[in-house]
KOLROBA-366707 format. One record per atom (N, C-alpha, C): residue in three letters; z negated, y negated, x negated. Coordinates in steps of 0.05 Angstrom, whole numbers, padded with zeros to 5 digits, always signed. Example, Ala and Ser with C-alpha at 12.3 -4.5 7.8 and 13.67 -1.06 7.14 Angstrom:
2
ALA-00156+00114-00264;ALA-00156+00090-00246;ALA-00156+00066-00264;SER-00142+00045-00257;SER-00143+00021-00273;SER-00157-00001-00258;
END
This chain:
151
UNK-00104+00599+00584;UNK-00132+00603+00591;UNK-00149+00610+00567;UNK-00134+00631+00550;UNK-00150+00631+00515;UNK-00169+00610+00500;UNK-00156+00581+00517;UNK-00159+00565+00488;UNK-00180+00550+00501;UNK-00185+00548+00527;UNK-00208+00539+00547;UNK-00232+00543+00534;UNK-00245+00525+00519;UNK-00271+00538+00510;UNK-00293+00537+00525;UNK-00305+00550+00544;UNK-00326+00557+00562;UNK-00329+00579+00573;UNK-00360+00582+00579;UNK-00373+00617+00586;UNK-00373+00617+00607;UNK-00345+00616+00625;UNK-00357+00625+00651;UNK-00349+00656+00657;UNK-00382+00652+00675;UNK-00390+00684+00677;UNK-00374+00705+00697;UNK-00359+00695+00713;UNK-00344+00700+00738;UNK-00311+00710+00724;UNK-00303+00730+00743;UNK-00274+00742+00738;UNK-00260+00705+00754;UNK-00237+00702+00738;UNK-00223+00681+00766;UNK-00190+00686+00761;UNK-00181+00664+00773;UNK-00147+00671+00767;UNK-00146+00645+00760;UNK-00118+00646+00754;UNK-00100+00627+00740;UNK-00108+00600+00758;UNK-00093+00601+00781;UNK-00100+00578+00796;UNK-00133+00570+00801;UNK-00156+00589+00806;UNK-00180+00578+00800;UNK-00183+00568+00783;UNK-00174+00572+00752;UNK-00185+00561+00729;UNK-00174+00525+00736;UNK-00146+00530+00740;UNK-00135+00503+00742;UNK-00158+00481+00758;UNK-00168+00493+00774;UNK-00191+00477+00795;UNK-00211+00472+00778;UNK-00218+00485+00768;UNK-00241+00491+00753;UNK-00238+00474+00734;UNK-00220+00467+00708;UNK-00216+00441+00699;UNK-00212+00414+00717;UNK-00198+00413+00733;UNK-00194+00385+00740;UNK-00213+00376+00754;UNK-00236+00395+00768;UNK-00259+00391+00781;UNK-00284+00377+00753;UNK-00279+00400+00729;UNK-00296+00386+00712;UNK-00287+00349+00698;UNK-00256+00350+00706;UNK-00257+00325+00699;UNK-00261+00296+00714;UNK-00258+00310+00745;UNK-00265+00286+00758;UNK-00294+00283+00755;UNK-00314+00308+00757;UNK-00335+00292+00750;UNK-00344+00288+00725;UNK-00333+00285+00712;UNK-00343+00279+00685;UNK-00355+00285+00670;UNK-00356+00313+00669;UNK-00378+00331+00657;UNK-00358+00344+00629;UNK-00381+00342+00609;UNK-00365+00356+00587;UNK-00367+00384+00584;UNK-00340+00397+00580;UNK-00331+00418+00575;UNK-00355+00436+00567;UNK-00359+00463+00584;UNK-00380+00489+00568;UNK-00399+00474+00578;UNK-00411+00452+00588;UNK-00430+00442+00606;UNK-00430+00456+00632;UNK-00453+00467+00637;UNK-00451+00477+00671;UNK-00430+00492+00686;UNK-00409+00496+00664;UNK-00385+00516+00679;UNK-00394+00530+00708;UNK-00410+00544+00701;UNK-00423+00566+00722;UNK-00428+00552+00747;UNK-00445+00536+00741;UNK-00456+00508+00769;UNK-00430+00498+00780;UNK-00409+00484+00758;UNK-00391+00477+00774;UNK-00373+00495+00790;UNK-00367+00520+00780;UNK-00344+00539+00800;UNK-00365+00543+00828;UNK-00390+00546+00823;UNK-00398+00555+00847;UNK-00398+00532+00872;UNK-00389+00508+00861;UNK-00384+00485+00878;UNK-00365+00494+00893;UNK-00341+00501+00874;UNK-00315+00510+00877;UNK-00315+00527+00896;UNK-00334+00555+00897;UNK-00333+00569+00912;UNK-00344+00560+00943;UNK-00358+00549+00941;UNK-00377+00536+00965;UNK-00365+00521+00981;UNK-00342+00502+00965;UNK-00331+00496+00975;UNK-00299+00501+00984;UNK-00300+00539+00986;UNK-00266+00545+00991;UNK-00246+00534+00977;UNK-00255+00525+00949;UNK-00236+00518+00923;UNK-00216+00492+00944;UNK-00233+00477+00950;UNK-00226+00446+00958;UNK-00233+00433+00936;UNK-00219+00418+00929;UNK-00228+00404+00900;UNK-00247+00381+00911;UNK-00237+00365+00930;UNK-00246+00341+00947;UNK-00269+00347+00953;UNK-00276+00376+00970;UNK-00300+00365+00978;UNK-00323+00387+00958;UNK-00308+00400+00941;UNK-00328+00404+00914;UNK-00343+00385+00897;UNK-00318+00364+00894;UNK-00323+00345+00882;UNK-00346+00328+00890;UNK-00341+00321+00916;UNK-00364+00303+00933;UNK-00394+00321+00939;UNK-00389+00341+00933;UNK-00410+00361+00944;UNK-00426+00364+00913;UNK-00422+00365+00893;UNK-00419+00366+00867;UNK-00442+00334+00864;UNK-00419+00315+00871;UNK-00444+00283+00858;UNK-00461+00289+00876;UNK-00458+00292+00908;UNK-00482+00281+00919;UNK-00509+00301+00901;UNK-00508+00332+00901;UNK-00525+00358+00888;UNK-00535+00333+00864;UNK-00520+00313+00837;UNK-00534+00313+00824;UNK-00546+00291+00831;UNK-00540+00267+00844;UNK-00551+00237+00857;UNK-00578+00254+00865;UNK-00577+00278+00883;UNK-00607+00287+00893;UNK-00623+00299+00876;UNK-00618+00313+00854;UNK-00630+00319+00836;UNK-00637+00307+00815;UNK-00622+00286+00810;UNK-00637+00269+00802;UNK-00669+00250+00800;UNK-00666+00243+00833;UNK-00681+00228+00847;UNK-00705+00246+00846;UNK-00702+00269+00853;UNK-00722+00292+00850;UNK-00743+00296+00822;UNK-00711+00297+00812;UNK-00727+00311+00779;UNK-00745+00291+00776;UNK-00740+00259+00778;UNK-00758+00244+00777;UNK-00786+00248+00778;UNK-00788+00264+00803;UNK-00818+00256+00814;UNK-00835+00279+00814;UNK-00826+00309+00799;UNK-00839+00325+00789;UNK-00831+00342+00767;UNK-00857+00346+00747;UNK-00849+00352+00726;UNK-00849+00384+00725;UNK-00839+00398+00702;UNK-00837+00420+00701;UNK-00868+00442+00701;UNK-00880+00433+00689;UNK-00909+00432+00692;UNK-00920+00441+00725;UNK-00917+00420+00736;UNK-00916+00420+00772;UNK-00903+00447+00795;UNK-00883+00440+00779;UNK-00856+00471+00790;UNK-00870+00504+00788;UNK-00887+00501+00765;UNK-00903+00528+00752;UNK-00916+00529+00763;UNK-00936+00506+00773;UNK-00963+00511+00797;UNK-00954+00518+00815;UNK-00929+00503+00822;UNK-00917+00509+00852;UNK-00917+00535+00855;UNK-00894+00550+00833;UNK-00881+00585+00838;UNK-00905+00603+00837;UNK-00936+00595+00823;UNK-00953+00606+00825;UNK-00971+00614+00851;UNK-00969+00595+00874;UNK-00975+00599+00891;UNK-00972+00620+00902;UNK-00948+00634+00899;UNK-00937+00653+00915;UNK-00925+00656+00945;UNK-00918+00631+00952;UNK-00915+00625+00978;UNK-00878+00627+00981;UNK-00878+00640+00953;UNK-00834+00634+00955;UNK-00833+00669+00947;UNK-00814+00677+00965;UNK-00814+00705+00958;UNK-00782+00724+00968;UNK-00770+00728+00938;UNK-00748+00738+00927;UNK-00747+00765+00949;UNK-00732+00764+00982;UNK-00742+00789+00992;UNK-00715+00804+00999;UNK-00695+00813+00977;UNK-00675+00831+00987;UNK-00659+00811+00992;UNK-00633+00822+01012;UNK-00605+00814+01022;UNK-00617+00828+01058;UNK-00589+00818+01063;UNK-00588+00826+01094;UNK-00563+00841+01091;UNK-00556+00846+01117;UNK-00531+00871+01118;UNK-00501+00860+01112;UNK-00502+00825+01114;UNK-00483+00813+01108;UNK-00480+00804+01078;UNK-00503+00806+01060;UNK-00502+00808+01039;UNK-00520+00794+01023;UNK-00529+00768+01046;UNK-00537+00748+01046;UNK-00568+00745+01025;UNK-00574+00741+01007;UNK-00601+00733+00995;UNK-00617+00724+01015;UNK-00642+00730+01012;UNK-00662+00726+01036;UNK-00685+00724+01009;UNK-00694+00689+01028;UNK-00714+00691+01004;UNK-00740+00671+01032;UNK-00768+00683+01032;UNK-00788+00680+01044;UNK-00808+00659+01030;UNK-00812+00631+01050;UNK-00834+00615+01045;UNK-00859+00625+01058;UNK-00870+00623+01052;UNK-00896+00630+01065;UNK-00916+00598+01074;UNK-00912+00600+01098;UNK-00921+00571+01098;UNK-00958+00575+01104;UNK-00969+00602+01107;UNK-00998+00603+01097;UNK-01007+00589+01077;UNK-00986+00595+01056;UNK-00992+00587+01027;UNK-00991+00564+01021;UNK-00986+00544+01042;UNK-00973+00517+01034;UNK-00994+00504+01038;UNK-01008+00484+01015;UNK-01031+00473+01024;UNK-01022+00437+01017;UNK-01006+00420+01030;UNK-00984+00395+01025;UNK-01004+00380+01009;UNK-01039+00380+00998;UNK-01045+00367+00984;UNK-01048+00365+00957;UNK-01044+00395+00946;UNK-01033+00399+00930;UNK-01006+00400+00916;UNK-00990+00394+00926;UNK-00967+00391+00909;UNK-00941+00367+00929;UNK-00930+00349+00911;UNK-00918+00332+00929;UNK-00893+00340+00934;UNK-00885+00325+00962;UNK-00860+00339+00968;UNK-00835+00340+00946;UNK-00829+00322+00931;UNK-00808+00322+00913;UNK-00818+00348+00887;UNK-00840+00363+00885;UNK-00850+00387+00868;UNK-00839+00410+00894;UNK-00834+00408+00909;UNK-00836+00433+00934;UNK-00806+00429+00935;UNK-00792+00410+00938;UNK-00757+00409+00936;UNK-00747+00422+00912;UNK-00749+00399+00881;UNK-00747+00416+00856;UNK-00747+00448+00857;UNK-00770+00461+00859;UNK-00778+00486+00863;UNK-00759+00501+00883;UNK-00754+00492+00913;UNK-00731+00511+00931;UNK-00706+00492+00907;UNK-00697+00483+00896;UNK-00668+00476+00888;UNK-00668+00495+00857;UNK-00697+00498+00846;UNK-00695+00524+00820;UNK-00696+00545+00828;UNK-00699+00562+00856;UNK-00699+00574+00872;UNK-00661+00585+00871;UNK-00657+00565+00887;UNK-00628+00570+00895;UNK-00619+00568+00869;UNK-00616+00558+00853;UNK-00603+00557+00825;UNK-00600+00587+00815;UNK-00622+00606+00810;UNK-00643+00625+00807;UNK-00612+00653+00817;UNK-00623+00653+00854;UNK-00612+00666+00863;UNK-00580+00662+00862;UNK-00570+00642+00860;UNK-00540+00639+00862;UNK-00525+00648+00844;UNK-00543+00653+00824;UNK-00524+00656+00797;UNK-00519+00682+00798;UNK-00526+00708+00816;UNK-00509+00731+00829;UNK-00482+00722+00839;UNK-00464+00733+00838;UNK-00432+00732+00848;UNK-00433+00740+00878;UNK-00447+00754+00886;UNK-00447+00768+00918;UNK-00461+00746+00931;UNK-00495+00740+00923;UNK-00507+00728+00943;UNK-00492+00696+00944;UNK-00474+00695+00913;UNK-00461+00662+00917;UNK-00434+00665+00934;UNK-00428+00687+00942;UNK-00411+00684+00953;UNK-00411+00689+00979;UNK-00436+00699+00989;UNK-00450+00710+01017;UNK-00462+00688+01034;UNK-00485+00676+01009;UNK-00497+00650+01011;UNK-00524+00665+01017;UNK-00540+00639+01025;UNK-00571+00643+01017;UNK-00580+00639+01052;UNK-00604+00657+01061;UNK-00625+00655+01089;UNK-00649+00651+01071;UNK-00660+00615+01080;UNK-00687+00614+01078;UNK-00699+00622+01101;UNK-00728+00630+01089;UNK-00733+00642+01114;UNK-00777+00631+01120;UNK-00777+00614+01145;UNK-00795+00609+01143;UNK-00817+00632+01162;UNK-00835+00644+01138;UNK-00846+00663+01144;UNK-00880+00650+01159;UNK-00888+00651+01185;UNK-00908+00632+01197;UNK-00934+00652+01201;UNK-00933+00667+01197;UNK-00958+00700+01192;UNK-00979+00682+01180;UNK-01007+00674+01203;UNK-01024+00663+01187;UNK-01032+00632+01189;UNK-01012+00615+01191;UNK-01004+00595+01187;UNK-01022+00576+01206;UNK-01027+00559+01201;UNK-01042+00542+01220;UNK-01029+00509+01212;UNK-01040+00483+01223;UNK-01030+00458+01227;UNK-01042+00456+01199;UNK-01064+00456+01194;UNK-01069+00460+01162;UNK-01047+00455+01130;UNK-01026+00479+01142;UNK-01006+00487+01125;UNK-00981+00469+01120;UNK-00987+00449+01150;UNK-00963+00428+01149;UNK-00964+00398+01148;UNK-00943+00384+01132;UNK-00949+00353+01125;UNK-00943+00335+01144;
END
């Protein structure tokens, strides 16, 4: 395990690591690339290699398609709104994070800028060890909200 060169941030064992390489090789990612992103596949997916793996392309086929269609620029107007809100855990451990759909005005920003943004979101919050291993409650908060707010 010494000679593994990558920062991942997580305690694991012997047999995780083993996953943890052969996962980075099926998908084809080079080494010290995304370590972090990939175990939490791992974890997500109960250290199944199969359906990490599959869970793994489809995450970047959609982010892809995404990244496409809004720029980073876009994502900043988005988080500025204030309609996404970092609110605690629950008793199960769970990250709880609040849209505010008051805040949501769909002509300003297009839906692939509003996906991007919840997927830098989850990126964001996951990279805790508890809430990645608890998992994430979006939570649509409607206080306010009128037909207005929706596309």
């Amino acid at each position: 395990m010494e000679n593994y060169n990558f920062n991942l941030k997580y305690k694991i064992t012997e047999d995780q690591y083993e996953l943890l390489e052969e996962l980075q090789d099926r998908v084809n990612v080079e080494r010290s690339v995304n370590v972090n992103t990939i175990y939490r596949f791992l974890i997500m997916a109960s250290y199944d290699i199969d359906v990490a793996e599959n869970c793994y392309k489809e995450f970047v086929t959609q982010w892809e398609e995404i990244n496409k269609g809004a720029t980073m620029e876009e994502v900043i107007e988005e988080v500025k709104s204030n309609k996404y809100e970092i609110a605690g855990k629950d008793k199960m451990g769970r990250q709880i994070i609040k849209f505010h759909v008051s805040k949501h005005l769909p002509a300003e920003h297009t839906y692939e800028c509003i996906v991007k943004t919840m997927m830098l979101i989850m990126d964001y919050v996951l990279d805790d060890e508890i809430t990645l291993r608890n998992g994430v409650m979006w939570v649509c908060y409607m206080t306010d909200s009128s037909m207005s707010n929706v596309d």
